[in-house]
NULOTOR-406991 format. One record per residue (C-alpha): residue in three letters; x, y, z. Coordinates in steps of 0.001 Angstrom, whole numbers, plus 524288, in hexadecimal, padded with zeros to 5 digits. Example, Ala and Ser with C-alpha at 12.3 -4.5 7.8 and 13.67 -1.06 7.14 Angstrom:
<recs>
[rec 'ALA', [8300C, 7EE6C, 81E78]] [rec 'SER', [83566, 7FBDC, 81BE4]] 
</recs>
This chain:
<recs>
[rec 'UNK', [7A49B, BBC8F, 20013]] [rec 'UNK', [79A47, BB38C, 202BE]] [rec 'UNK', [78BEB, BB783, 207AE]] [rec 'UNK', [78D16, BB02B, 213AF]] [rec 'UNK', [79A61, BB872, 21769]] [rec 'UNK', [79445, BC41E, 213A4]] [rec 'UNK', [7878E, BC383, 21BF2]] [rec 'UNK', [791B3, BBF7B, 2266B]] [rec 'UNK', [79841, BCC40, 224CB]] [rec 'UNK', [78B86, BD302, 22538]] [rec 'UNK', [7866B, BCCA3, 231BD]] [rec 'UNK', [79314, BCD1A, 2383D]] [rec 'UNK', [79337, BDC24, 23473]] [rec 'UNK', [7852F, BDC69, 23C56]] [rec 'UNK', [787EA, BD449, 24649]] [rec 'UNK', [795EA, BD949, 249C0]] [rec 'UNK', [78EB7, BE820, 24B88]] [rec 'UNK', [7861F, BE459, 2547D]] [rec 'UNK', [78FE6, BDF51, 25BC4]] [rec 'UNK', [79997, BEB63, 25B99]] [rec 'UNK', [7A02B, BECDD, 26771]] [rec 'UNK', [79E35, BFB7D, 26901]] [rec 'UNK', [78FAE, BF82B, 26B69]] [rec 'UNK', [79283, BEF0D, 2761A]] [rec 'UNK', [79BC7, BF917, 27B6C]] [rec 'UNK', [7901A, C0469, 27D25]] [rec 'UNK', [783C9, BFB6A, 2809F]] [rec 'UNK', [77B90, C0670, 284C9]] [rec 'UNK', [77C6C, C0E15, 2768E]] [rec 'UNK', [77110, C1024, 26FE9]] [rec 'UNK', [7720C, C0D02, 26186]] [rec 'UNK', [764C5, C10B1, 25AE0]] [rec 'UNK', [76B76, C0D53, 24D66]] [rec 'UNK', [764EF, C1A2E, 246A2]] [rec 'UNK', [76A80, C2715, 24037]] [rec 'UNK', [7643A, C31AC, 23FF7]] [rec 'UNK', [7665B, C38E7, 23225]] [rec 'UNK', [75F72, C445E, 22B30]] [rec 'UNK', [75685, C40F5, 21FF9]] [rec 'UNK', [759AC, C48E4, 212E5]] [rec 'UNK', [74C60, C5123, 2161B]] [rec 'UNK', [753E1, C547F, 2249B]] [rec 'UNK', [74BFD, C4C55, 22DAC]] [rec 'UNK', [75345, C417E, 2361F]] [rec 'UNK', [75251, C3319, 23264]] [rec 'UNK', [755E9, C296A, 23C0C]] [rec 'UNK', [75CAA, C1C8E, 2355F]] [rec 'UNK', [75FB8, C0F32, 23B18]] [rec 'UNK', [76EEC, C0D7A, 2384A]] [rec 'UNK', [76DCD, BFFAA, 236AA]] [rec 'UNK', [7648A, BFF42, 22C5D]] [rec 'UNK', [76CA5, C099D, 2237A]] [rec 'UNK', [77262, C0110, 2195B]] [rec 'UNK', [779AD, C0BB7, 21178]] [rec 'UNK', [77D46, C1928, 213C3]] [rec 'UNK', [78221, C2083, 2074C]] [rec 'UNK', [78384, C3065, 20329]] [rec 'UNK', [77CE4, C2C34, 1F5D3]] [rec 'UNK', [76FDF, C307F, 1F8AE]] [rec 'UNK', [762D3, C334D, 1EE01]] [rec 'UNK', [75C86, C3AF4, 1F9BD]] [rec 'UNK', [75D4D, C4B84, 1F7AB]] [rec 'UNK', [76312, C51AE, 203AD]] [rec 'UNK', [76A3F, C41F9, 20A5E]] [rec 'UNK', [775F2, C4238, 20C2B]] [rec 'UNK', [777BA, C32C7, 20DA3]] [rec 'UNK', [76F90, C2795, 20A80]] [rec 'UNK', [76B1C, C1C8A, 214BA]] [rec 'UNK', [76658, C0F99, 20ED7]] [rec 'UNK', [75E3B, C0909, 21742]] [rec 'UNK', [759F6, BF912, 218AB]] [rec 'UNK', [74C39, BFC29, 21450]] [rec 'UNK', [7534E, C00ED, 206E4]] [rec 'UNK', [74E97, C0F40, 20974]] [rec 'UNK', [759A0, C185A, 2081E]] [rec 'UNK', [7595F, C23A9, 212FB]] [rec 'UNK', [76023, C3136, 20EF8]] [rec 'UNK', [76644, C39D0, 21842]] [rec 'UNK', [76C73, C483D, 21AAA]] [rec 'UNK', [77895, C4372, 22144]] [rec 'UNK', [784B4, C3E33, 21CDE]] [rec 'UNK', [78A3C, C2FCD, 218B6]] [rec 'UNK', [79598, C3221, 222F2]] [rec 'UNK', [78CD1, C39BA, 22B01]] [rec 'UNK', [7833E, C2D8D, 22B69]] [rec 'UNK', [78F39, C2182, 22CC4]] [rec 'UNK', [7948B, C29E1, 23791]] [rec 'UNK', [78773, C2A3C, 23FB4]] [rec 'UNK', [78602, C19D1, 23B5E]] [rec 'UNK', [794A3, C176E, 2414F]] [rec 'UNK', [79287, C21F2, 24DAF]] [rec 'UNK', [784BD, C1D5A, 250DD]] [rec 'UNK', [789F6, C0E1B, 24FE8]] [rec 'UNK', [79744, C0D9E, 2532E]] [rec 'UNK', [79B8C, C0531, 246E1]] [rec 'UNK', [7905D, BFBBB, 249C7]] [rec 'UNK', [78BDD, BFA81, 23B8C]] [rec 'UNK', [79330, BF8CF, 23144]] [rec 'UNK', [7944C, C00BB, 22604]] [rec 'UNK', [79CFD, C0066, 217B4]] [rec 'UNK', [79F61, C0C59, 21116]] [rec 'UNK', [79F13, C0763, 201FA]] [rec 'UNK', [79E3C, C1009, 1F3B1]] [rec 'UNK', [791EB, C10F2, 1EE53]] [rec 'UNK', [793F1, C0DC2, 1DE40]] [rec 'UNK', [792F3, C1E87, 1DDBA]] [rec 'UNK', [79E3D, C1E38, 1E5CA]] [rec 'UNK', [7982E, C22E2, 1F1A5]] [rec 'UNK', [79A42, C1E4B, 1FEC3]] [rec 'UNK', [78F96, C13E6, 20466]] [rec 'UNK', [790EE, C0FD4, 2151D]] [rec 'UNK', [789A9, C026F, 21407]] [rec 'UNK', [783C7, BFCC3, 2206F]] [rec 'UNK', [78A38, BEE24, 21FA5]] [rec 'UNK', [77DFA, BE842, 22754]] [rec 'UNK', [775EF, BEAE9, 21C60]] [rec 'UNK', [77D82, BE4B6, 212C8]] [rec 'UNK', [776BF, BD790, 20C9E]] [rec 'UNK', [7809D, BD684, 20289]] [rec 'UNK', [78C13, BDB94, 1FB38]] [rec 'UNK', [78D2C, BD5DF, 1EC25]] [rec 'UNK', [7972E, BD851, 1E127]] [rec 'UNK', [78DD7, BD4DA, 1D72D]] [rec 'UNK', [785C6, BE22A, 1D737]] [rec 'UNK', [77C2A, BE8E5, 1CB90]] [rec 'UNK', [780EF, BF6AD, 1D107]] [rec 'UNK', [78808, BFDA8, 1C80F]] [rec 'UNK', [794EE, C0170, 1CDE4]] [rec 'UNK', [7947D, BF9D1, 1DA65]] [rec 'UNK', [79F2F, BEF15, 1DCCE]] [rec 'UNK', [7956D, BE924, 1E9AC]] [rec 'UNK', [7866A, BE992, 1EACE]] [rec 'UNK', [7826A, BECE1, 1F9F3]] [rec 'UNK', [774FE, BE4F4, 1FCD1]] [rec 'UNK', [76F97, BEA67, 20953]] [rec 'UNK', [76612, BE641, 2116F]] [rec 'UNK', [75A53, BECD9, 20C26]] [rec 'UNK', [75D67, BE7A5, 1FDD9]] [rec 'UNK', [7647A, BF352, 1F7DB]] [rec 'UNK', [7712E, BF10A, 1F12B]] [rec 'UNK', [77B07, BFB0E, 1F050]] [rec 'UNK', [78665, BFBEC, 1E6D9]] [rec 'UNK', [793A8, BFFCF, 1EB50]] [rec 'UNK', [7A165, C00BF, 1E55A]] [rec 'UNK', [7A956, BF860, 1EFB3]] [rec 'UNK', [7AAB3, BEB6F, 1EB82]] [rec 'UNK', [7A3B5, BDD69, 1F3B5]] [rec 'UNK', [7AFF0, BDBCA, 1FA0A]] [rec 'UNK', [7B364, BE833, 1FDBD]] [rec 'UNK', [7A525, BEA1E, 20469]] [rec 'UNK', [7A710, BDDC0, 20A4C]] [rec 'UNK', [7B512, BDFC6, 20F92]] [rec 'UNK', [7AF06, BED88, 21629]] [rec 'UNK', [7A3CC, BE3EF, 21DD7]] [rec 'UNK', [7AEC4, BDA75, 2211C]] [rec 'UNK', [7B583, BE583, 227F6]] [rec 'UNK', [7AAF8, BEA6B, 22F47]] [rec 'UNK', [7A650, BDB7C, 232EC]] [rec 'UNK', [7B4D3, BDD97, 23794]] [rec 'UNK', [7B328, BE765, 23FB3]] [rec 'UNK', [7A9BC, BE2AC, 24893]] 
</recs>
């Protein structure tokens, strides 16, 4: 796939959620675009959705359940739940933003935030990964699905919308 087809995936990803017709259906909603989650220590952390670029259960924090990667490259730990955390994402936007679930190269699940994406390569230094993730904040992430598959699942949700 060429890099001008993929950034048109990407924008038409972006562009086709802000144009979701459930929004236009409920004017009046309020969408403040935040979670609120619980900090490993038990105090609440309130997180902008839209700059989450990962959420994963693979976490280095004692006492988070889940992981949050952020756009500034900072990686947020939390007490709640990968499922527990896409579920509030999908409730709070009503499919607005699109998210992958991939395989981590430790075989654990990964729900990507497709905005955030820069770039998807085949020709990655991670051991065990068959696609390198670039995100917007300049992390890569390695995971086992291969550049076509990862592109077929933003296809489908470009899609969608």
């Amino acid at each position: 796939m060429r890099r001008r087809d993929f950034l048109g995936l990407i924008g038409g990803v972006a562009v086709a959620a802000s144009l979701c017709p459930a929004r236009a259906q409920q004017p009046n909603a309020v969408r403040l675009g935040s979670l609120k989650l619980t900090e490993p220590n038990g105090k609440s952390v309130h997180i902008n959705i839209a700059l989450v670029t990962f959420v994963r259960p693979d976490t280095q924090n004692t006492g988070a359940n889940a992981e949050l990667g952020l756009t500034s490259g900072k990686a947020q730990g939390v007490q709640e739940s990968v499922d527990e955390i896409m579920r509030l994402v999908m409730a709070s936007h009503r499919g607005e933003m699109a998210w992958i679930k991939l395989t981590e190269t430790n075989g654990k699940p990964i729900h990507v935030n497709v905005t955030q994406v820069t770039s998807v390569r085949f020709d990655t230094q991670i051991p065990g990964a068959n696609a390198e993730l670039g995100f917007a904040s300049g992390k890569l992430q390695g995971v086992q699905e291969s550049v076509d598959d990862v592109m077929q699942l933003i296809a489908t949700i470009a899609g969608n919308r």
